[in-house]
Phi, psi and omega in degrees: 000150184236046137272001181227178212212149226252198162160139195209136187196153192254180231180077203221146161248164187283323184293150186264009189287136187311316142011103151310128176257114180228169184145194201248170164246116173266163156225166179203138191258145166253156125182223208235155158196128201073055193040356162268145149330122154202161164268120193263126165240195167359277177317332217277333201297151200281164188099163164267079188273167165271205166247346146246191162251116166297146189230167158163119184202142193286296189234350193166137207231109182271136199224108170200148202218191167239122165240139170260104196270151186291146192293155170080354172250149202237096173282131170263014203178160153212135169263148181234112141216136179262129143261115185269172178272139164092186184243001182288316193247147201278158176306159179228128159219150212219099191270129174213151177300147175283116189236162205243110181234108169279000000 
């Protein structure tokens, strides 16, 4: 289809301790749409998203999907912020450029 677009990113903690890591992955699309700035997150997006990404991994977690973008919005961007459950390991949020790969 051609609003949508495909995304795949990996998830690792640094510590070597044996200990599951659950919690969510949010993402939020930056870019334009009518000539204003807007953000986008999951929910905002067409389709049945959930609002998040389930996360639960020993050591590395691969995360990949299909999105359907709204007409007319154009992305410059995406933030990854993980949140895990529970208080040993800290929240992450993580801003990257939009890149396009064929």
């Amino acid at each position: 289809r051609e609003n949508s677009v495909f995304y795949a990113f990996t998830v690792s903690k640094v510590l070597k301790d044996p200990e599951y890591i659950e919690g969510a992955a949010y993402l939020s699309l930056n870019g334009k749409q009518g000539g204003a700035k807007r953000t986008l997150t999951l929910k905002d997006l067409p389709g049945d998203q959930q609002n998040s990404l389930k996360l639960r991994f020993k050591h590395f977690q691969n995360l990949e999907g299909e999105l359907l973008l709204p007409d007319g919005f154009k992305p410059s961007g995406v933030t990854i912020e993980v949140k895990p459950a529970g208080k040993k390991f800290k929240p992450v949020k993580k801003s990257f450029k939009w890149v396009v790969q064929g």
